[in-house]
C-alpha positions in Angstrom: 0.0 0.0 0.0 2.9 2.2 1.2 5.3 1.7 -2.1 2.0 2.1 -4.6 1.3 5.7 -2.8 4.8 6.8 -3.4 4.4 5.5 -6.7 1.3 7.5 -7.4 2.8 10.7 -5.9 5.9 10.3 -8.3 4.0 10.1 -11.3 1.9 13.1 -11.4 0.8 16.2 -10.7 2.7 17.8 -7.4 -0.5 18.9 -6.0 0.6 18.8 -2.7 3.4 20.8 -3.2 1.2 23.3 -4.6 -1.6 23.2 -2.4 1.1 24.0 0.2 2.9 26.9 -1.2 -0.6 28.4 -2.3 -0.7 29.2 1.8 2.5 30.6 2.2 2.2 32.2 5.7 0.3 28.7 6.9 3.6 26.7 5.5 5.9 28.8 7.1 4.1 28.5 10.5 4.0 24.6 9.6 7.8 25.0 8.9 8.6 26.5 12.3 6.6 24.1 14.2 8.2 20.6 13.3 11.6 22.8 13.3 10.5 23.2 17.2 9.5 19.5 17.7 13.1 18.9 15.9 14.9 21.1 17.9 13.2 19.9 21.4 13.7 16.1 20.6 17.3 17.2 19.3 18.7 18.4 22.6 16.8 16.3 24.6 18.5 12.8 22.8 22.1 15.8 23.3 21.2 15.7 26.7 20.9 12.2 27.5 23.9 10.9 25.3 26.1 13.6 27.4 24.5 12.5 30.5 26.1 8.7 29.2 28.9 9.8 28.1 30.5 12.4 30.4 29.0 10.2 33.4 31.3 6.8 31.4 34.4 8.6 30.1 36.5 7.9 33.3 35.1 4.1 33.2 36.7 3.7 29.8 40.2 5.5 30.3 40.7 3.3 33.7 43.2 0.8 32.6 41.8 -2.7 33.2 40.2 -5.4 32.0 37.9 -6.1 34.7 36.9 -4.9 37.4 35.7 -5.2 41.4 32.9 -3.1 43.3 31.3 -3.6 46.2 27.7 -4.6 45.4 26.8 -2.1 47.7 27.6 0.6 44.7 25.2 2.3 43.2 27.3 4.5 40.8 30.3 6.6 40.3 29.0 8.4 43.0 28.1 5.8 45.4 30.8 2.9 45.2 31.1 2.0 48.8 34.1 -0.2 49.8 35.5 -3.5 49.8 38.4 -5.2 51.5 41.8 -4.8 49.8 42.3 -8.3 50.3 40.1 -9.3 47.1 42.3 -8.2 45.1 44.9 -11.2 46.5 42.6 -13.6 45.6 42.0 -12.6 42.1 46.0 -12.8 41.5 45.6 -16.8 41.8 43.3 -16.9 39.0 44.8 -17.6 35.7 45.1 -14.7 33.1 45.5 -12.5 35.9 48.3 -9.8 35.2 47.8 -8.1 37.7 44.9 -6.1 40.4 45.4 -3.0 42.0 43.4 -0.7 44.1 41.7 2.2 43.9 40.2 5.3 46.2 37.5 7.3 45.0 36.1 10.5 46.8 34.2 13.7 46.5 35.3 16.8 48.7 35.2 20.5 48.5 38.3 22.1 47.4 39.2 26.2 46.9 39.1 27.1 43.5 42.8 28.4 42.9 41.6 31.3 40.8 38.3 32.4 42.2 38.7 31.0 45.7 35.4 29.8 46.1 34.7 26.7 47.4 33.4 23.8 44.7 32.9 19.8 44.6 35.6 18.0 43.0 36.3 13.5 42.7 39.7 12.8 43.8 40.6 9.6 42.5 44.2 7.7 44.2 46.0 4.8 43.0 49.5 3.4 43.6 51.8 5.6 40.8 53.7 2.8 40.1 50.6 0.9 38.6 49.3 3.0 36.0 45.6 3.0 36.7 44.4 5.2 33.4 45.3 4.6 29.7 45.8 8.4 29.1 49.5 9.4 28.0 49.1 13.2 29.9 48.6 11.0 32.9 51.5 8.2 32.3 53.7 11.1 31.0 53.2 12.7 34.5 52.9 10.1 36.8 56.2 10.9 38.9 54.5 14.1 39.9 52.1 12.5 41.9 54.2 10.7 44.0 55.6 13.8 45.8 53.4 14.7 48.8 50.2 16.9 48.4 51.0 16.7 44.8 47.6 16.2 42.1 47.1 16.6 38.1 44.1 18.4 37.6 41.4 18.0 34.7 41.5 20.5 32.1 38.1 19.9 31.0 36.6 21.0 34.2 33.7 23.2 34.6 34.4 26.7 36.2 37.0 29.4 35.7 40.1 28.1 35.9 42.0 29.4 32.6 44.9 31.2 35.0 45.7 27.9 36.5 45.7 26.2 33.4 48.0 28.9 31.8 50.5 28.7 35.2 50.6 25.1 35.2 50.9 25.0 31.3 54.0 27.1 32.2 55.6 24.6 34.1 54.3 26.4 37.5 52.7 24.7 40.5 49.4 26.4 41.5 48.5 25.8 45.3 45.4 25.4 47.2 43.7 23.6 49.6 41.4 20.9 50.9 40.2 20.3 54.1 43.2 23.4 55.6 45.4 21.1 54.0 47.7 22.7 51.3 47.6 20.8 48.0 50.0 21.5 44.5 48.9 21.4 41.1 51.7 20.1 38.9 49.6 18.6 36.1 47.1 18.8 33.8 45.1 16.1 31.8 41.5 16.0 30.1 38.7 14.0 30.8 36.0 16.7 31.1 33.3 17.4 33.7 30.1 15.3 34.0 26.7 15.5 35.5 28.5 13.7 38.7 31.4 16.4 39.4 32.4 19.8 38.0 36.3 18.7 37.9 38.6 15.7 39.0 41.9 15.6 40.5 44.5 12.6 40.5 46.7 11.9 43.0 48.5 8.8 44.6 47.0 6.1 47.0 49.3 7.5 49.8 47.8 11.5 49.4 44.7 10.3 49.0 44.7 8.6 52.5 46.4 11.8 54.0 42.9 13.9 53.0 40.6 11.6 53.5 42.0 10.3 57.1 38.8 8.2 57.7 39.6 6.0 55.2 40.9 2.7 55.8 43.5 1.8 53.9 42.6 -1.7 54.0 39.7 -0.9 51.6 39.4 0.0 48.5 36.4 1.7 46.2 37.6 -0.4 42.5 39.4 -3.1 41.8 41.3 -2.5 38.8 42.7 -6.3 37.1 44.5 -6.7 33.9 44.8 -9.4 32.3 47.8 -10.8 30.2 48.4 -10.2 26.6 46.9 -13.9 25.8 43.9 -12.8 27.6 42.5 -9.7 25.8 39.5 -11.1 23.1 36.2 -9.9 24.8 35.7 -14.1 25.0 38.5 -14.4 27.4 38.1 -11.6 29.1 34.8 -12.8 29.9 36.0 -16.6 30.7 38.4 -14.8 33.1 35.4 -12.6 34.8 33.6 -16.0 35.4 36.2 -17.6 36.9 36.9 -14.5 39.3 33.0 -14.7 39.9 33.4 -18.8 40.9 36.9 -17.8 42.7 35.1 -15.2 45.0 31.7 -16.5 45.0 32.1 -17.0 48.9 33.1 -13.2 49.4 29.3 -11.4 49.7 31.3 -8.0 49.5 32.4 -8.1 45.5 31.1 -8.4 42.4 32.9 -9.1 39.1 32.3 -6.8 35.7 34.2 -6.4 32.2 34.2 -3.6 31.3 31.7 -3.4 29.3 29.8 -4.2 32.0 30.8 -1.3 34.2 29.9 1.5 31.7 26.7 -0.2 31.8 26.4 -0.3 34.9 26.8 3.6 35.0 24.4 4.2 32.4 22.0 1.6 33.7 21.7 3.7 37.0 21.4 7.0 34.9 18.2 5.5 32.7 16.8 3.9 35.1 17.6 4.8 39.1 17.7 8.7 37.9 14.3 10.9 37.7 16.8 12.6 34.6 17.0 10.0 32.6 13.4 9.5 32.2 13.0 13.1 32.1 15.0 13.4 28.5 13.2 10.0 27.4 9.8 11.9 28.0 11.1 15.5 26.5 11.7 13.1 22.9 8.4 12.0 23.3 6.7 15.2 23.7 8.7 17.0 21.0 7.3 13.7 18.9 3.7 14.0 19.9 4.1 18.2 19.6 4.9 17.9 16.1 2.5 15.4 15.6 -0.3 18.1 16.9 1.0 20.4 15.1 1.5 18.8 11.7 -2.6 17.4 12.2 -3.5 21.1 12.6 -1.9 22.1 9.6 -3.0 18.7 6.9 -6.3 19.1 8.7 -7.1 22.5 7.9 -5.6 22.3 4.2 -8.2 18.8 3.7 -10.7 21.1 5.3 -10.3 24.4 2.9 -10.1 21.6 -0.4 -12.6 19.5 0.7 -14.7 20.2 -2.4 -12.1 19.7 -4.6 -10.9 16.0 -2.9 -14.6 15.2 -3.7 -14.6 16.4 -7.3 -11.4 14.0 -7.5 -13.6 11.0 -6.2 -16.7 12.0 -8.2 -14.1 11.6 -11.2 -13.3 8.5 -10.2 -10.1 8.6 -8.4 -9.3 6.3 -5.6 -8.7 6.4 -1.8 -5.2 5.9 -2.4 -4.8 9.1 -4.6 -6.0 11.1 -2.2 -3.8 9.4 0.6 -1.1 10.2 -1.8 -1.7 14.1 -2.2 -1.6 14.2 1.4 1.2 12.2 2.5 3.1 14.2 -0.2 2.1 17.4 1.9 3.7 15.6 5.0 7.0 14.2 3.3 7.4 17.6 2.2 6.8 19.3 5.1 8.9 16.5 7.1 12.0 17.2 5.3 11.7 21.0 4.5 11.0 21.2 8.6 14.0 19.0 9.7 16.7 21.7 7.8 15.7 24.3 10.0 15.7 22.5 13.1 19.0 20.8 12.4 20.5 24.1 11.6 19.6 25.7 15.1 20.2 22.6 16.9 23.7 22.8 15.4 24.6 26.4 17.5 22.1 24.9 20.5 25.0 22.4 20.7 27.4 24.6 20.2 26.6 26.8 23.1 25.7 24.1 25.5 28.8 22.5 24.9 31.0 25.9 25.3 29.4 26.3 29.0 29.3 23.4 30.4 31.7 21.3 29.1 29.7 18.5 28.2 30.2 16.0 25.5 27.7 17.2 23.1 28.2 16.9 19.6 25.9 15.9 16.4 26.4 12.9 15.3 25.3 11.1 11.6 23.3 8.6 13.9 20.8 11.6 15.9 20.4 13.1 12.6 18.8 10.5 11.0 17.1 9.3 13.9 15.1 13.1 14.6 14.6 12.7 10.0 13.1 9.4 10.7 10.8 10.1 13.7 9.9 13.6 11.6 8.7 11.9 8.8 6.8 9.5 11.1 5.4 12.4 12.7 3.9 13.9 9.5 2.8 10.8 8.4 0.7 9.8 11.5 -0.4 13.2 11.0 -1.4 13.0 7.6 -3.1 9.1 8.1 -5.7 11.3 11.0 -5.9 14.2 9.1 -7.6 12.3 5.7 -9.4 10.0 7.6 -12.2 12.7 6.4 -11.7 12.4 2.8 -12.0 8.3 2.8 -15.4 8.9 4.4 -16.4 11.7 2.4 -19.4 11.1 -0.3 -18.8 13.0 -3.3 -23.0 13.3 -3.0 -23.3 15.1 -0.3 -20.6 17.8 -0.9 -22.4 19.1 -3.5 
């Protein structure tokens, strides 16, 4: 049914084209109304693939293979602890390069250029176990193991372009946390998220000496490599199942690849999070918006012509015809609508991304996703609006 409308409408007269352009203010209004509905379900899909992605980009530059939480953990956020001495225990397991620990935490620091207190993660490992696979980390590493010593993120949100310039420099910047005195030596880029503003890294051994109510003996991650022979996704996941058997006693830990841990971030974003349903429901509305709005358009245009769609059935011309004339109206309206509201989503981006610092960029994927629900919109649209004409009897229009 489908491919014989096209059919139809490619074979004669573009009267829905013309019917639309005979209206010019009406199309234009038309225009700007699916180029809203575009531009709402545009930033909201933005929104929720930065909310993924800047909430995941320190799970995928951690350098493991696997790794241990506590199955207390909820997130990022909320990892809880377990004992250090889990990370033993995974060494016997074969494949295993190597496990190592990590600290996470979240604590107010001075901004060194505005002075103002902010949140910031602190994340501390053992320098001599390179816990990220980012060369302006590894390329810095020794820095970190002098005392009160961190590499800050240069992707962080707030004004810090004077620290970045001094440290850029080759200049320590000093500040503090919790009255303790603390040196910038470093810089790396991960970026801010919806989690933290900024991120410092540091060593295991500084880490314990600002958070002093944390035991030592306990550890947020578990970061374990594997060895070279152990690196296909298969493996890696034969390994993880052995470490799941291996511990399946300890009631504190819980195995994942890493796949598995991004998910595990995103999972609590989509689903534990009132704002991940709240970007799921803004696509839906900018969907059901344009639909409204493309229905008040097709309706009112099958409204004003309704004489003439009977004079075309009087003559003889089918249901499908007339389906045709107005799905044309939609397709047309679909894909003349969709250029204006990928344009302005374009600088929306933009903007967004310049201040806040979140990952958000247009990608080939979104933009055929927002085409594809906009021409499913005017569709739907046009199927209500010529429900009309089908039931229309040529007798009683005239």
């Amino acid at each position: 049914m489908i491919g014989f409308i096209f059919q139809e409408i490619g074979r004669r007269t573009p009267l829905g084209w013309l019917q639309l352009t005979h209206e010019k203010g009406r199309f234009l209004v038309a225009l700007s109304g699916i180029a809203f509905a575009d531009v709402l379900m545009f930033m909201q899909l933005g929104f929720q693939t930065a909310l993924f992605d800047s909430n995941t980009r320190l799970h995928r530059s951690m350098n493991a293979d696997i790794f241990l939480i506590s199955p207390q953990a909820r997130n990022l956020a909320y990892l809880s602890t377990f004992p250090r001495r889990r990370l033993l225990q995974a060494r016997d397991i074969p494949g295993v390069k190597s496990a190592d620990g990590m600290y996470l935490g979240f604590i107010d620091w001075k901004n060194p250029q505005t002075r103002k207190e902010t949140g910031v993660l602190i994340m501390g490992f053992n320098p001599d176990r390179p816990a990220f696979d980012l060369p302006e980390i590894n390329s810095q590493i020794n820095a970190i193991k002098l005392p009160d010593t961190v590499l800050f993120d240069s992707g962080s949100r707030g004004a810090y372009e004077k620290v970045y310039a001094q440290v850029n420099q080759g200049k320590p910047v000093t500040t503090e946390i919790e009255r303790r005195t603390i040196t910038i030596r470093g810089l790396f880029k991960v970026g801010a998220s919806f989690i933290a503003d900024g991120s410092l890294i540091t060593s295991d051994q500084n880490f314990l000496r600002i958070f002093t109510r944390q035991d030592a003996g306990s550890v947020n991650i578990g970061l374990i490599q594997l060895q070279p022979g152990y690196k296909e996704p298969e493996k890696v996941r034969q390994v993880a199942n052995a470490l799941k058997v291996h511990l399946q006693g300890s009631h504190d830990v819980q195995v994942l690849t890493k796949e598995e841990f991004v998910e595990f971030e995103k999972n609590h974003w989509q689903e534990s999070t009132p704002i991940g349903f709240i970007f799921s429901l803004g696509v839906a509305m900018g969907f059901i918006v344009g639909v409204i709005i493309v229905y008040q358009v097709l309706s009112t245009d099958v409204n004003a012509h309704m004489k003439e769609y009977a004079t075309f059935k009087a003559m003889g011309y089918r249901n499908a015809y007339l389906l045709g004339v107005v799905f044309e109206e939609a397709i047309i309206m679909a894909v003349l609508g969709f250029l204006p509201g990928i344009t302005v989503s374009f600088g929306l981006y933009t903007l967004t991304r310049n201040a806040t610092n979140l990952p958000l960029y247009m990608t080939l994927a979104r933009a055929l996703q927002v085409q594809i629900l906009t021409i499913v919109m005017c569709m739907i649209s046009g199927a209500i609006a010529t429900r009309k004409v089908q039931s229309a009897d040529p007798a009683d229009m005239f």
